[in-house]
C-alpha positions as MATLAB code, in Angstrom:
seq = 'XXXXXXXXXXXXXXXXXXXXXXXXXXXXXXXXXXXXXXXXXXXXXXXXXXXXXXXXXXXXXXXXXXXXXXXXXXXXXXXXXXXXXXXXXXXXXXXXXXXXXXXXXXXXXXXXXXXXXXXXXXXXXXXXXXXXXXXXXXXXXXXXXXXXXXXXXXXXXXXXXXXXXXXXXXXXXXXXXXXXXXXXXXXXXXXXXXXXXXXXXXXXXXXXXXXXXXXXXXXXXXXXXXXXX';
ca = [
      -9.777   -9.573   16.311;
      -7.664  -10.849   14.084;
      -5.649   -8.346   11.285;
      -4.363   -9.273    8.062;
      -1.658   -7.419    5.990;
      -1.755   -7.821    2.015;
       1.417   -6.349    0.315;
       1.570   -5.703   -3.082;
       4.444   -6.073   -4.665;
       4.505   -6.607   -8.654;
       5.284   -3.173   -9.445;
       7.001   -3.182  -12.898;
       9.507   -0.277  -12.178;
       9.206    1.547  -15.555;
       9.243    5.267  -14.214;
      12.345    3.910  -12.076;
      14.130    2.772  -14.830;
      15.221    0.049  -13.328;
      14.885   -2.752  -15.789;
      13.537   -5.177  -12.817;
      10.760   -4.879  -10.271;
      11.691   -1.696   -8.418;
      10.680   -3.699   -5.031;
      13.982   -5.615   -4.909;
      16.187   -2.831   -5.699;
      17.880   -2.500   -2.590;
      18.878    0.346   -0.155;
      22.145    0.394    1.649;
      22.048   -3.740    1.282;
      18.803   -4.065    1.644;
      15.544   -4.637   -0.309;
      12.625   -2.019   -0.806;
      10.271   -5.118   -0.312;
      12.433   -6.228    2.866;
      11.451   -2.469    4.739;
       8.268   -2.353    3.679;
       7.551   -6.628    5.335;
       9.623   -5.416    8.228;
       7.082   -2.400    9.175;
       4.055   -5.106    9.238;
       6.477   -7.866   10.725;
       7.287   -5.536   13.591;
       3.713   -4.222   14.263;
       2.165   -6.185   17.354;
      -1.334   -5.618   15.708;
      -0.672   -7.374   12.468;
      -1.487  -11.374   13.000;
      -0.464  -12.400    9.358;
       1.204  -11.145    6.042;
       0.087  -11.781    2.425;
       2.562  -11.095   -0.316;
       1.226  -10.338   -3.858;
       3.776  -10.447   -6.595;
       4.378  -10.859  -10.386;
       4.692  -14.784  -11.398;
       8.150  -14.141  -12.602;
       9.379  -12.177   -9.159;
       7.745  -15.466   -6.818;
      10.935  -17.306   -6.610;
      12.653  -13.897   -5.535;
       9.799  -13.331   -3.253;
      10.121  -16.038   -1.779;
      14.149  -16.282   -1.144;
      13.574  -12.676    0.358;
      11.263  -13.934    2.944;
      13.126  -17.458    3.627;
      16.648  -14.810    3.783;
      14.940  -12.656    6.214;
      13.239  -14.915    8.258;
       9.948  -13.176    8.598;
       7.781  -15.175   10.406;
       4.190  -13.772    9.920;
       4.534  -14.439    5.747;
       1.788  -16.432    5.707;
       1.516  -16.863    2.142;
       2.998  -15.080   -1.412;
       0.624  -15.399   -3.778;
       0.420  -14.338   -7.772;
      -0.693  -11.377   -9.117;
      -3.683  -10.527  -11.744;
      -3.228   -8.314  -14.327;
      -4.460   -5.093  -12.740;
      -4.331   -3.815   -9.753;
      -7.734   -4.679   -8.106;
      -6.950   -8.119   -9.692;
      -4.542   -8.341   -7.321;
      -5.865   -7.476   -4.693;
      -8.779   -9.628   -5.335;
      -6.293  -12.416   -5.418;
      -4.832  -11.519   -2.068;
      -8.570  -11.360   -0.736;
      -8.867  -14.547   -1.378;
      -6.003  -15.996    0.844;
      -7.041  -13.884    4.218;
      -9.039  -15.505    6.916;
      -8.717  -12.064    9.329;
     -11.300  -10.018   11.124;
      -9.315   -6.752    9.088;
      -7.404   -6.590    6.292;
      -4.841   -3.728    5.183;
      -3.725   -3.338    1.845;
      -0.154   -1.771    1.531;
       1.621   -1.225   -1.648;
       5.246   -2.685   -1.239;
       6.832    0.485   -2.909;
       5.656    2.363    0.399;
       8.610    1.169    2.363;
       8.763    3.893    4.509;
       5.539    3.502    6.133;
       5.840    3.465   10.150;
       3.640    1.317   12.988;
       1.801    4.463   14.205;
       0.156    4.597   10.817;
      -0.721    0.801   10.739;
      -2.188    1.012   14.114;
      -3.697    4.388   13.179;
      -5.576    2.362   10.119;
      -6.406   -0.478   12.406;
      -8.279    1.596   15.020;
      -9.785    4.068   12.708;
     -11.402    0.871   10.584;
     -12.200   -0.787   13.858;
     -14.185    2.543   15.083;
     -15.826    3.719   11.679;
     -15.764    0.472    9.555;
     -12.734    1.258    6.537;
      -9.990    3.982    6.963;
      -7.037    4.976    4.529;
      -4.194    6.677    5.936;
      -3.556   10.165    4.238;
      -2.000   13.292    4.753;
      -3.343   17.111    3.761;
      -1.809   18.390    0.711;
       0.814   21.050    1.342;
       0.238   23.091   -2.282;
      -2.052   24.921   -3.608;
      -4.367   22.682   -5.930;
      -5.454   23.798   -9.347;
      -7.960   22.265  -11.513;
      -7.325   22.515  -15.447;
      -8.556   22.000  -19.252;
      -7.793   18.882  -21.463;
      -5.038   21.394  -22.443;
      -3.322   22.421  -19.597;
      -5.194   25.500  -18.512;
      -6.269   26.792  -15.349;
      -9.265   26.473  -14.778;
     -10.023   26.752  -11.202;
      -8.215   27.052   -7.571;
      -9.357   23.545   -4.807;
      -9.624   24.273   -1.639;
      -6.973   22.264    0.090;
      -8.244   22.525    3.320;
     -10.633   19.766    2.273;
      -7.634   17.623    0.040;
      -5.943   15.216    0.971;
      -3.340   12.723   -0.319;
      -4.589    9.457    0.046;
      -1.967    6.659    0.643;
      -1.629    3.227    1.901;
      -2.103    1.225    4.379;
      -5.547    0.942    3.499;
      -7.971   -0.621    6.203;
     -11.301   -2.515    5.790;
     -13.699   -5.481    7.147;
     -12.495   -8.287    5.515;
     -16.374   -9.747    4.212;
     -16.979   -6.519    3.463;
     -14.100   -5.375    0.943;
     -14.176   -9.019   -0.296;
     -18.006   -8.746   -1.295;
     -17.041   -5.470   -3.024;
     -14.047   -6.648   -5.298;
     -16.242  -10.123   -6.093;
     -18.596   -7.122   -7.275;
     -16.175   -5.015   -8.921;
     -14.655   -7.990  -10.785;
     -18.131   -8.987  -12.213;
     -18.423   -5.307  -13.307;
     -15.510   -5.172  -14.504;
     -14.626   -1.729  -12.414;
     -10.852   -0.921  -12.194;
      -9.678    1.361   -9.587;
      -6.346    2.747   -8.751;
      -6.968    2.101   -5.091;
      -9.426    0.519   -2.890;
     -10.810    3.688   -1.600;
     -11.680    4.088   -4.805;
     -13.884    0.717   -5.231;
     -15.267    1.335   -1.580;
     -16.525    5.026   -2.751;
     -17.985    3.184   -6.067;
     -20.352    1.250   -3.663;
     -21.132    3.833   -1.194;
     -18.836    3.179    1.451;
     -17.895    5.980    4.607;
     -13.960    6.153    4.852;
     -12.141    7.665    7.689;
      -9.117    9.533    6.830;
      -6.316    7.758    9.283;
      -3.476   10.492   10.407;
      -0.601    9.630    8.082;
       2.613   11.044    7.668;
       4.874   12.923    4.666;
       7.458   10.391    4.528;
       5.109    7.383    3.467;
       5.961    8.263    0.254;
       5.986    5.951   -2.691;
       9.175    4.668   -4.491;
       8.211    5.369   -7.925;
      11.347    7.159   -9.589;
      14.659    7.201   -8.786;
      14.938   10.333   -6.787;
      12.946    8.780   -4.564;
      15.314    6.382   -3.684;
      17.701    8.864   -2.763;
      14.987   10.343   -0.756;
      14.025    7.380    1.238;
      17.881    6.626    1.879;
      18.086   10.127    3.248;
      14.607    9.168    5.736;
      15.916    5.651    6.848;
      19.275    7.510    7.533;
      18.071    9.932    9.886;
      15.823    7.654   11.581;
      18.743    5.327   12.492;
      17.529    2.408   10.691;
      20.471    2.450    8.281;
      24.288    3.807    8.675;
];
């Protein structure tokens, strides 16, 4: 059984205000993209890595990987214009049994969720690792009023790694591409066609690394965790 990685990494950093993609901005010396490879590089399960990136961020891509001397990189590939184009682009370059989808701004994820994703997909056929939402959940008007309390017993925040078959989530984004469907994730193209997905045990500090207190944040977890001084 062979297990592909795809990380996605040509975020444009606007709500970071960063000016660059927010994957190279570093912490304590080192690149968001470089934790985020490391947690897949490390992983026993994961055969191979695909890196998808902006066409003007390969050449940085690609000194980040030669610098770091990750050895599963199997190939960095460019980016479409969306999202699922993307992905669809990264589909296209895996040859694994399983394929994860990660976005690169997640560089806090940790191997027991990988592995959780890998087993969970290899036991009920796709998985997403999530975590239950903590607040209470309120549903509103196009105007900002209350409309409604969720029960968050049932609600979850969805994150990523996200775990399928490989034919089949590359038969559903040659669909969705044809369509024309966007999605913001690929739970969200599996649900489209009718696919089951198992809710992988996740954890609170996969968070993404969207704004710049985040940064500060994720210093703070890689910190306490001994990974950085």
């Amino acid at each position: 059984m062979k297990v592909t990685a795809i990380i996605l990494a040509g975020g444009k950093g606007t709500r970071m205000k960063a000016g660059k993609n927010k994957v190279f901005l570093q912490i304590s010396g080192r690149e968001v993209l470089h934790y985020t490879i490391s947690a897949f590089e490390w992983d026993r399960n994961i055969d191979d890595i695909i890196i998808v990136t902006a066409a003007d961020d390969m050449e940085e891509c690609q000194s980040l990987v030669k610098n770091s001397n990750f050895k599963k990189v199997a190939c960095i590939t460019e980016g479409g214009k969306t999202r699922r184009q993307s992905v669809f682009n990264g589909l296209k370059h895996v040859n694994g049994d399983i394929v994860l989808i990660h976005d690169g701004a997640r560089a806090l994820v940790l191997g027991r969720e990988i592995d959780n994703a890998i087993e969970d997909c290899m036991r009920y056929g796709a998985a997403a690792v999530g975590v239950r939402c903590k607040d209470t959940l309120k549903s509103s008007d196009k105007n900002g009023f209350i409309l409604g309390t969720i029960d968050r017993e049932s609600t979850y925040l969805i994150q990523t790694p996200q775990a399928f078959k490989t034919e089949e989530i590359r038969r559903l984004h040659e669909k969705a591409d044809g369509e024309g469907f966007e999605a913001t994730d690929d739970c969200m193209i599996a649900e489209h066609y009718g696919v089951r997905i198992k809710i992988s045990e996740g954890s609170y500090e996969n968070i993404k690394l969207t704004t710049p207190e985040d940064m500060l944040i994720a210093e703070n977890i890689l910190r306490n965790r001994g990974e950085i001084e």
